[in-house]
DSSP file (Angstrom, degrees, kcal/mol; ACC not computed):
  #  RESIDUE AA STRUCTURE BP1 BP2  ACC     N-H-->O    O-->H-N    N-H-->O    O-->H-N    TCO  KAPPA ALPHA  PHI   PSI    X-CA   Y-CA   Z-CA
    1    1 A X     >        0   0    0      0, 0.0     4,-1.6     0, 0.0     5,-0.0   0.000 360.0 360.0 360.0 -46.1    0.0    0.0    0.0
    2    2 A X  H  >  +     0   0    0      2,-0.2     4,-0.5     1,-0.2    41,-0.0   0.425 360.0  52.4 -90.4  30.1    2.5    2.6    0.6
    3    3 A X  H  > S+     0   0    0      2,-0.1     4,-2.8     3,-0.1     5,-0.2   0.758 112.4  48.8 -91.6 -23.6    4.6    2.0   -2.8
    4    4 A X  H  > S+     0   0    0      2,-0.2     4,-1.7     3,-0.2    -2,-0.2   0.882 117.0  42.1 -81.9 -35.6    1.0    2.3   -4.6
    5    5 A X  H >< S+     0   0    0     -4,-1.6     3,-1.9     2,-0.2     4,-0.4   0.970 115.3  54.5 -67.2 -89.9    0.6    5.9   -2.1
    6    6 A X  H 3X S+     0   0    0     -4,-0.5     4,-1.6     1,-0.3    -2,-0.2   0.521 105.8  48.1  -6.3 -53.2    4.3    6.5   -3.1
    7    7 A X  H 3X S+     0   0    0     -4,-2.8     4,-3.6     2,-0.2    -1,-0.3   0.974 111.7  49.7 -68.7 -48.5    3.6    6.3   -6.9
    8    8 A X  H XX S+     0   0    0     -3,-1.9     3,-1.0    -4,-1.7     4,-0.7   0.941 110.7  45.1 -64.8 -51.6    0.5    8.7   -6.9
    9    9 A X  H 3> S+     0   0    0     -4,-0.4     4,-1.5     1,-0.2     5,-0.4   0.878 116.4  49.9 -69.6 -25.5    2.0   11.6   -4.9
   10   10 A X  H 3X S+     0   0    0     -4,-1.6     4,-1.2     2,-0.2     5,-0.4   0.851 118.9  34.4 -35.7 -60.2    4.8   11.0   -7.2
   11   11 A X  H XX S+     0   0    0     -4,-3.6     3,-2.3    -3,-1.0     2,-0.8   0.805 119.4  56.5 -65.7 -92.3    2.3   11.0  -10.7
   12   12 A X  H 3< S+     0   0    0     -4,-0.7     4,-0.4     1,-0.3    -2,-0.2   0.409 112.8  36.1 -70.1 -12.8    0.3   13.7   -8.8
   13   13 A X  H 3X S+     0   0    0     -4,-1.5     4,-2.8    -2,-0.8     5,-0.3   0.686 114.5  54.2-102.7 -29.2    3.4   16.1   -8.4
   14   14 A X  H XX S+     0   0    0     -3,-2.3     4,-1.8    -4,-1.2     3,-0.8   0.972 110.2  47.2 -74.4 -76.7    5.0   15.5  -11.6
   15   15 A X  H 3X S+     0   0    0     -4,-0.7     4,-1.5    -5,-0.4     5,-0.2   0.899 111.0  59.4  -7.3 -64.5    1.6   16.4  -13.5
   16   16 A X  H 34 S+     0   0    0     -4,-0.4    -1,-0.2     1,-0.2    -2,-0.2   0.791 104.9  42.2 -41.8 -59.1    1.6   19.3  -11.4
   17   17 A X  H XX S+     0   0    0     -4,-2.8     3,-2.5    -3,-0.8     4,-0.7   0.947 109.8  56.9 -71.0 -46.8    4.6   20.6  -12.4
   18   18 A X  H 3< S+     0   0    0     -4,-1.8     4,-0.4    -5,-0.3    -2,-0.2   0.648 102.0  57.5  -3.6 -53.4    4.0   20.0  -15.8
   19   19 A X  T 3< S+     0   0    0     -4,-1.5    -1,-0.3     1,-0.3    10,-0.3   0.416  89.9  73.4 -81.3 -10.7    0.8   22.0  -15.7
   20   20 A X  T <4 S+     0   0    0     -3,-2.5    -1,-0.3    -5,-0.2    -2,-0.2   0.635  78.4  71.9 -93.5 -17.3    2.4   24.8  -14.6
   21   21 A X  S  < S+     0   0    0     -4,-0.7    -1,-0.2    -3,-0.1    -2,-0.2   0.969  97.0  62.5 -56.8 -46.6    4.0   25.4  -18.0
   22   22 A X        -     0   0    0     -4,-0.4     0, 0.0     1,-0.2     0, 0.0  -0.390  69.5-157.7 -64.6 151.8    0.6   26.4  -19.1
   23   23 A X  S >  S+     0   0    0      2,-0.1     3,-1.5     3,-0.1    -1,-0.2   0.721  92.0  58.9-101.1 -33.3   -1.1   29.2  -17.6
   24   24 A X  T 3  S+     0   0    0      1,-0.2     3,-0.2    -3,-0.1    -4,-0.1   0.938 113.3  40.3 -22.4 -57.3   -4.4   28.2  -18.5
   25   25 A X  T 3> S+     0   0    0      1,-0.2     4,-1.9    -6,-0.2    -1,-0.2  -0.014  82.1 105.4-114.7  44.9   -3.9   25.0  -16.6
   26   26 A X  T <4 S+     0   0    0     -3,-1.5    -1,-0.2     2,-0.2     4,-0.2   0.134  77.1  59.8 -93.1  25.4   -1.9   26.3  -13.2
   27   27 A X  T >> S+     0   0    0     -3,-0.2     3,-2.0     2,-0.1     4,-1.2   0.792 101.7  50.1 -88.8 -49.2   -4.7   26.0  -11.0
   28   28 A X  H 3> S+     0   0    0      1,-0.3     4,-2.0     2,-0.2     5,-0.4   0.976 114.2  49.2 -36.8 -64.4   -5.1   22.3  -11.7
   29   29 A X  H 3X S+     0   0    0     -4,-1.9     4,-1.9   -10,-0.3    -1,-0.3   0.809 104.2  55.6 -44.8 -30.7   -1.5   22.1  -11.0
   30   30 A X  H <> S+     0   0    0     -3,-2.0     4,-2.4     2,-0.3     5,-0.4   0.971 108.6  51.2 -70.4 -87.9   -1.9   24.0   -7.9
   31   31 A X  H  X S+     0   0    0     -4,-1.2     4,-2.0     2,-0.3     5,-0.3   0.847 110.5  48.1  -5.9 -72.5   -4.6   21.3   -6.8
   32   32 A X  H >X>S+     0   0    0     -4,-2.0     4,-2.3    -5,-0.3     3,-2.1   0.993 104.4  56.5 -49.8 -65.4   -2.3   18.3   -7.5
   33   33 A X  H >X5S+     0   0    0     -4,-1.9     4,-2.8    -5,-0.4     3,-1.3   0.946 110.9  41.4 -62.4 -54.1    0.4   19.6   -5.8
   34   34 A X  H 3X5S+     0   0    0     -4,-2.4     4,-1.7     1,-0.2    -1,-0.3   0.826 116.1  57.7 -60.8  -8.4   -1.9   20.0   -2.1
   35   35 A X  H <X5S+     0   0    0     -3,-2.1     4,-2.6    -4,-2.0    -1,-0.2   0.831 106.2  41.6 -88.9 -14.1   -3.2   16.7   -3.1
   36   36 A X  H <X5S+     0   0    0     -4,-2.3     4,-1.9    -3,-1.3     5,-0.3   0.748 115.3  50.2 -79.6 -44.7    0.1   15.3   -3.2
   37   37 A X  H >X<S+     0   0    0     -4,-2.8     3,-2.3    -5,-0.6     4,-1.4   0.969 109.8  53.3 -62.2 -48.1    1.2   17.2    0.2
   38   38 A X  H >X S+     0   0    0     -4,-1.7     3,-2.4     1,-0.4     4,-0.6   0.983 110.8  45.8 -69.5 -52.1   -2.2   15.8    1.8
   39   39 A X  H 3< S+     0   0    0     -4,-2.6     4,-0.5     1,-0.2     3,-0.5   0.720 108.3  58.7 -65.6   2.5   -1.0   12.3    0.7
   40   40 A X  H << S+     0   0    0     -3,-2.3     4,-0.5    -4,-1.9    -1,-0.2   0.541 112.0  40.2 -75.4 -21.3    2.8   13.1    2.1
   41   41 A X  H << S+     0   0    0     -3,-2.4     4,-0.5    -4,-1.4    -1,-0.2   0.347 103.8  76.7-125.9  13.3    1.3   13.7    5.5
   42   42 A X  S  X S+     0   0    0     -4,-0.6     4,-2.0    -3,-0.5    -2,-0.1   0.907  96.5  42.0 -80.4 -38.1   -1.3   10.5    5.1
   43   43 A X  H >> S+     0   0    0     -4,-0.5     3,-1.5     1,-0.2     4,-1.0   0.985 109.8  51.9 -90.4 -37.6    1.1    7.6    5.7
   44   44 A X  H 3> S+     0   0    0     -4,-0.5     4,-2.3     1,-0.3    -1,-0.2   0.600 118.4  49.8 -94.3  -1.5    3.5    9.1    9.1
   45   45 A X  H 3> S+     0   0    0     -4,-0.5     4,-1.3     2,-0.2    -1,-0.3   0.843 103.9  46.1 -44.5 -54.1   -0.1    9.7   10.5
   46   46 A X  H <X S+     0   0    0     -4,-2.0     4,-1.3    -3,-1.5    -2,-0.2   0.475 122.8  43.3 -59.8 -21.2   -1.5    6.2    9.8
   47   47 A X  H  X S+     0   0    0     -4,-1.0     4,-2.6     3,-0.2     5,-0.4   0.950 112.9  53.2 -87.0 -56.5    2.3    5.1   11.6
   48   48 A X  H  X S+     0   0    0     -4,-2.3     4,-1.3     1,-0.2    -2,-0.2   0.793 114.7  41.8 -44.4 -53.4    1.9    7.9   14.4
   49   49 A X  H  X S+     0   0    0     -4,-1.3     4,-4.0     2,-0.2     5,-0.2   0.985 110.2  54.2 -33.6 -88.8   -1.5    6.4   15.1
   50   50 A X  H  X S+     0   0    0     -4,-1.3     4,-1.1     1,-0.2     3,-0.4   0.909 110.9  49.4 -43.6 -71.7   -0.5    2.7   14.9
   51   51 A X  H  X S+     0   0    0     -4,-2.6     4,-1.1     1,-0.3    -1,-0.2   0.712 104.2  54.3 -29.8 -42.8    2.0    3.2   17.3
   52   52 A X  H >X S+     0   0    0     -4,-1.3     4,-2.3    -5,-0.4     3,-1.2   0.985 110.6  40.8 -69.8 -42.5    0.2    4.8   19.6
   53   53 A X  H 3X S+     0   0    0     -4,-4.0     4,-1.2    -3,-0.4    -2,-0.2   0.677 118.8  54.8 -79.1  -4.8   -2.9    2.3   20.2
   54   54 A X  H 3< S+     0   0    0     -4,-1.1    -1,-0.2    -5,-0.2     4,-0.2   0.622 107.0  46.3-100.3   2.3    0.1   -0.7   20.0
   55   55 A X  H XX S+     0   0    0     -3,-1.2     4,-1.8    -4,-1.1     3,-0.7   0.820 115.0  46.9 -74.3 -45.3    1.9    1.1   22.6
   56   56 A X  H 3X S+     0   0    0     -4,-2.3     4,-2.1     1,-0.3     5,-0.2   0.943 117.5  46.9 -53.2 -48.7   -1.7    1.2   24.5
   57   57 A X  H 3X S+     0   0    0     -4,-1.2     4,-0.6    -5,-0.2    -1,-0.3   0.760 114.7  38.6 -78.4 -11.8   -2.0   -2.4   23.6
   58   58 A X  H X> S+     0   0    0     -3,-0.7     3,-0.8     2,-0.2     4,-0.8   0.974 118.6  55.6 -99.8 -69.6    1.6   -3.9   24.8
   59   59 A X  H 3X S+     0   0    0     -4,-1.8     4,-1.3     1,-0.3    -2,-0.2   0.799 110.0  41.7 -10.5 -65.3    1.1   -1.3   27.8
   60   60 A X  H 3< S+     0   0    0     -4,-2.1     4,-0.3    -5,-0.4    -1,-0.3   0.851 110.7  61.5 -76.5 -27.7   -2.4   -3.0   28.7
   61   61 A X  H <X S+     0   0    0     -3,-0.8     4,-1.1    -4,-0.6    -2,-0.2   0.691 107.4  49.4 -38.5 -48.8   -0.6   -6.9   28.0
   62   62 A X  H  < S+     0   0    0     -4,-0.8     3,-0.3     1,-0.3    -2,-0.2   0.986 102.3  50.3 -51.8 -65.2    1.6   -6.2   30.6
   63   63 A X  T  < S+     0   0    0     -4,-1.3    -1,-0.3     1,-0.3    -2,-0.2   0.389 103.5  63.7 -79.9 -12.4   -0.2   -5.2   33.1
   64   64 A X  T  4        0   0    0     -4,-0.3    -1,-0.3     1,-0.1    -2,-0.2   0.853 360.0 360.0 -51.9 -57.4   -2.5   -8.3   32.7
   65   65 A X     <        0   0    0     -4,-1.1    -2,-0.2    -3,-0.3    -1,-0.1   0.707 360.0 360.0 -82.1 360.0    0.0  -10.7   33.5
């Protein structure tokens, strides 16, 4: 899952720039590129996350036994 995240902001920033040779079509580039930032900041979220509730869970495991 994250090579397939990897590839898009990758397409989606490359497009982007791309689109910015035109003036017509630099808002669409504009676009790409914050959709590309919002997937840059998707996966150390999704880690930040996971980490936390398997620290919660390892943390609650102990304390059982």
């Amino acid at each position: 899952m994250n090579t397939i995240n990897d590839f898009l902001i990758g397409i989606w920033f490359l497009i982007g720039s791309i689109l910015f040779f035109y003036d017509s079509l630099k808002n669409i580039g504009v676009w790409l590129f914050i959709l590309g930032s919002v997937q840059l900041l998707i996966r150390p979220t999704i880690k930040l996350v996971h980490d936390f509730y398997l620290r919660k869970y390892l943390k609650a495991g102990y304390r059982n036994k």
